[in-house]
N, C-alpha and C positions, 0 to 999 in steps of 0.2 A: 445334177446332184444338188439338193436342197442344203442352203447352209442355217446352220443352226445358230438363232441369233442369242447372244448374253440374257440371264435373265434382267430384268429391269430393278435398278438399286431402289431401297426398301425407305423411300426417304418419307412416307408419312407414318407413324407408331400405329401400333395397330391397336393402342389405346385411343386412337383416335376418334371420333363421333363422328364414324362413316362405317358406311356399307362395305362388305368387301369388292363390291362392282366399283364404288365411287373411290378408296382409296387407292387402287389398281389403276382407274383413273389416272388420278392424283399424281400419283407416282412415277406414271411414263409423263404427265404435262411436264414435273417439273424436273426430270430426266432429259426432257427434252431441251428445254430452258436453259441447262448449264452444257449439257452434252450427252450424245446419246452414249458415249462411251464410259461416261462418268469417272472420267481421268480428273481429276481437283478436289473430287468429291469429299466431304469432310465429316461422317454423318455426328448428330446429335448425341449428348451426352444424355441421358437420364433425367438430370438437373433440368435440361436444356429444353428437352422436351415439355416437358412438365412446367417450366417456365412461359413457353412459348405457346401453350394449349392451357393455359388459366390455372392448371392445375396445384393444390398446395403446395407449397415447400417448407421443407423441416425447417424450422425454427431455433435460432440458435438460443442460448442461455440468458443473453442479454435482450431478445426479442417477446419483453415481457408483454407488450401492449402500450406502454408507458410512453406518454405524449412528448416527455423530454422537459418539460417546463420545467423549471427551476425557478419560482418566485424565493427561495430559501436563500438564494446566492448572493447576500451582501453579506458583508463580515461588522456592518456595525446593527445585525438584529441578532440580539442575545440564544445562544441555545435553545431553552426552553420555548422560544419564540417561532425558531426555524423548525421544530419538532411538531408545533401546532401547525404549520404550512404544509409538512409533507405528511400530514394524519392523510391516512387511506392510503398511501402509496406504496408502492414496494417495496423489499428490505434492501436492494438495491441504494433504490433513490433515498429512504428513510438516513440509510449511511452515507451518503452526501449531504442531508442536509445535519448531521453531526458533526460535517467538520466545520474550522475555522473560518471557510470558504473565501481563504487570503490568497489561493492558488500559487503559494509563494515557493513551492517547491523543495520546502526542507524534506519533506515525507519519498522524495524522487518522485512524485508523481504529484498532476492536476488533483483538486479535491475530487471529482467526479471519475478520474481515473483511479484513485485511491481505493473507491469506495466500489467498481466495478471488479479490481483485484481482489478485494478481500471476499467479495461473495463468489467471484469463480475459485477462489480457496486459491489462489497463484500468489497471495501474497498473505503469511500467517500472523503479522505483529502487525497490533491491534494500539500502538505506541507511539506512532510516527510521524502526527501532528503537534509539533510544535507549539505552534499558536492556543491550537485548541486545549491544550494541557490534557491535565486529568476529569476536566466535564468530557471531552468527545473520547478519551479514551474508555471510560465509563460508561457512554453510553452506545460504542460500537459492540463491546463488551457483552451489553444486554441484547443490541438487535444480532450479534453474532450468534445467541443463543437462540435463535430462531429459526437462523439457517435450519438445525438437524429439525423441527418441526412444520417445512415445508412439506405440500406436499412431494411427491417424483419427479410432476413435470415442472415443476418452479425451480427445481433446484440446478446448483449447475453442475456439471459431470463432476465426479468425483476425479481427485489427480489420479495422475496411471504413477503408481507407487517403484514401476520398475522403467519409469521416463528417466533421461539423461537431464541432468541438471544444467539450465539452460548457460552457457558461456559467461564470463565477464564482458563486462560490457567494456567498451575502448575508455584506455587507460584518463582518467579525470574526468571522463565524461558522464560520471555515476557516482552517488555518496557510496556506491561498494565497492569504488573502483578508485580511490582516489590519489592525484599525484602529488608530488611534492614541489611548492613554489618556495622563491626565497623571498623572507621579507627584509626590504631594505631602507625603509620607510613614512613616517607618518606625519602628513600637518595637520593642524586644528583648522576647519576654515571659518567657525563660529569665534562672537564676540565674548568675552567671559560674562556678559550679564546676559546670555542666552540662555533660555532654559532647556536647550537640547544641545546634545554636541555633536558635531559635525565633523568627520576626519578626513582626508582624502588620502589614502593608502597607496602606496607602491611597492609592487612586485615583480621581480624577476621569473619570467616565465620561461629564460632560456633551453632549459634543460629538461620543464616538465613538461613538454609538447603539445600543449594549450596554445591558444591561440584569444585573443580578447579585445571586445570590438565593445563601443557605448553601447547600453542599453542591457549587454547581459550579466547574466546573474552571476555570483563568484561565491563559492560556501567555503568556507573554512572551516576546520573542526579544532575546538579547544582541545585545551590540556586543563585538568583541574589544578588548584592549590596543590603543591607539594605539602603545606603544614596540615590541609584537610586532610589527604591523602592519610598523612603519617596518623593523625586521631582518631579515624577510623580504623585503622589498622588497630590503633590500643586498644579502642573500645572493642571490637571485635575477639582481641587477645592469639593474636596471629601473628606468625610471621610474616615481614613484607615477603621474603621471597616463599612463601607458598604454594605452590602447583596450583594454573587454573588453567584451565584449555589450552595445556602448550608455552603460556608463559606465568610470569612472577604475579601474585596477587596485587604488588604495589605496582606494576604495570599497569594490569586490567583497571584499577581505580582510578591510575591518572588519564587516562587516553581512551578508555573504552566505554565506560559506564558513566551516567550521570550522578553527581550527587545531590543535586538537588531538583526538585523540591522532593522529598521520600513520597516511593512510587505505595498506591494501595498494593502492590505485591509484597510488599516488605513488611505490612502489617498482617496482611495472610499466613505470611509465613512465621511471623511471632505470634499467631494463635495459635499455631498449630505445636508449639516448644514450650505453652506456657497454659495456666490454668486462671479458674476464678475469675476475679475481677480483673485483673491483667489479660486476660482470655477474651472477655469479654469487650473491653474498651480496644482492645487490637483489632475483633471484629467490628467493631465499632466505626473505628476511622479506616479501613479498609473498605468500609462499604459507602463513605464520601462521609459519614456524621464527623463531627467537632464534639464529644462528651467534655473537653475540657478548654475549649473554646480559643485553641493555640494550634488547631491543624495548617492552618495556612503557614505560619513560622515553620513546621518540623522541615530541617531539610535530613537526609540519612544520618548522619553525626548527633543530631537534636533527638532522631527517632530512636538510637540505639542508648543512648543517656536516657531517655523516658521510658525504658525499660528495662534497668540493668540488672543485671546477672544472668543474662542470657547466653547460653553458649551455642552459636550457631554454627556452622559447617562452613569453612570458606567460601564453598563453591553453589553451595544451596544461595548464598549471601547474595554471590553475583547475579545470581540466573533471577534473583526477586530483583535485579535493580532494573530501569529503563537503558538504554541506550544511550551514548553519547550522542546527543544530535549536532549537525552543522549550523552555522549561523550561515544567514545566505547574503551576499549584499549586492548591491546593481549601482 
C-alpha cells in the first residue's frame, strides 16, 4: 500500500519571479531546510512578502518623501526667516518650521510632533505654542487652509468620526490630565541688581503621584487676576455665575481661558456683532494689522473697552478666547 505523502507547504508567493517548475522547486528546498513536516512553520504576512521580494509598500501619511532636514530649528531665526527655509517643503514640515522651535513643551508635544498632529487632523487647536504667540498661530492657520486643497494622496486619512476618544493620559503626566501639587515655598536665588529673577520653588508632591528628578520639566497652570476677572465680567455685562460648559462664567475666566494678549478670535467675533468702521478695524486687527498702532497693548479687557457697546453672548465670548496655557519650568 502506497502512502500518500502531505502536499509540500506553499512557502514561495506565487507573486513570485519564478516559473511554476522553479517555485515547486523552491518550496520543497526550503521545506526541506526547516522540515519536511513543516511543524514551526510560520508563513508570511502579505506585508512580509512584498517586503521581502522588493516589492512597494503602502505608504503611510507621514511618508511624504521629505529628507527630514530641519535647517528651520533654531528659535533665535525669526519666523519670516524659518518660512523662507522651509519654501518647497510640505505642509507638514512648512508647520514645523512655524513654530517657536523652543521644543519647550508647553503645546504637550515636540514642535515637529505638533506640527505632525495637526496635519494627521489628531490634533485640532491651532493655539498651543506658547512661545510662538499669535505669528505661529496665524500662520498654522493659513497653511491649515491647505490641508483641504491637497491633493488625495498627500492628505492624511480623514479621522474615523465613530472612533473611541483616545484615554486620558496618566494622571500629571499630560497638560489634560493634570494633578494637583502643594506649594510650600519660594527663595529668590538672584542679587536685586540682577536683571532677571531667579526662584527656586518647592513643592509637595506627596499626594499628587509625581515623582521629580533634575533636569525635568514641571508646568504649572495660572489663575488669572481676580480684579481682571471681575472687569471683564462688567465690560461684558454678565453675570459672574453665568452658565458656560458645566460651570460659572467667573470660573471659566479665572482658571480656563487666557486673558491676555486678545486672541484674533475675539476680533472676528466683533466683526461679526458690529458694522462700519468698527467692522472694519475688528477685521482689521484680526487679521494681524495695527490701524491704530496699539495692537500689541489690547490684552481682552483693553479689546472689549475699544469697542463698547457691544453685547456679546457669554459663551460665544469664551469659545473666541485662547486657552489657559501652563508655564513649563526645569
Amino acid at each position: 500500500m502506497n502512502q500518500q505523502l502531505p502536499p509540500l507547504p506553499n512557502l514561495v508567493p506565487e507573486t513570485a519571479p519564478f516559473t511554476p517548475e522553479q517555485r515547486s522547486w523552491l518550496n520543497g528546498f526550503f521545506a526541506g531546510l526547516v522540515s519536511l513536516d513543516s511543524a514551526g512553520l510560520t508563513p508570511l504576512t502579505p506585508e512580509q512578502n512584498a517586503a521581502l521580494m522588493g516589492a512597494p509598500v503602502a505608504k503611510g501619511p507621514l511618508d511624504d518623501g521629505d529628507d527630514g532636514e530641519a535647517p528651520w530649528h533654531d528659535q533665535t531665526i525669526a519666523i519670516a526667516d524659518r518660512m523662507k527655509l522651509a519654501e518647497g517643503r510640505s505642509v507638514r514640515r512648512r508647520m514645523m518650521a512655524a513654530m517657536a522651535q523652543q521644543d519647550c513643551g508647553q503645546c504637550g508635544y515636540s514642535c515637529e510632533d505638533y506640527s505632525n498632529k495637526i496635519f494627521l487632523k489628531e490634533e485640532e487647536r491651532l493655539n498651543l505654542c506658547v512661545p510662538g504667540g499669535k505669528e505661529t498661530a496665524r500662520m498654522l492657520k493659513d497653511l491649515h487652509e491647505e490641508l483641504d486643497k491637497l491633493p488625495a494622496t498627500a492628505k492624511a486619512p480623514a479621522a474615523d468620526a465613530a472612533a473611541v476618544p483616545a484615554p486620558l493620559s496618566e494622571i500629571g503626566r499630560s497638560r489634560d490630565n493634570p494633578a494637583t501639587a502643594t506649594f510650600l515655598s519660594r527663595t529668590r536665588l538672584n542679587k536685586g541688581a540682577s536683571e532677571k529673577e531667579t526662584w527656586h520653588l518647592d513643592f509637595d508632591l506627596t499626594e499628587s503621584g509625581l515623582d521629580y528628578a533634575p533636569g525635568d520639566s514641571f508646568g504649572l497652570y495660572p489663575a488669572n487676576d481676580p480684579a481682571l476677572v471681575d472687569a471683564v465680567i462688567a465690560a461684558l455685562h454678565a453675570p459672574f455665575d453665568y452658565p458656560v460648559t458645566g460651570r460659572t462664567l467667573g470660573e471659566v475666566l479665572s482658571d480656563q481661558v487666557s486673558l491676555s494678549p486678545a486672541p484674533d478670535a475675539l476680533f472676528q467675533l466683533f466683526s461679526y456683532v458690529t458694522g462700519g468702521e468698527r467692522k472694519l478695524k475688528a477685521r482689521a486687527l484680526a487679521s494681524g494689522e495695527d490701524p491704530d498702532r496699539d495692537a500689541a497693548t489690547l490684552d481682552v479687557l483693553a479689546a472689549l473697552e475699544k469697542f463698547p457697546g457691544i453685547r456679546l453672548d457669554p459663551e460665544a465670548f469664551v469659545e473666541a478666547l485662547d486657552p489657559l496655557q501652563p508655564r513649563v519650568y526645569s
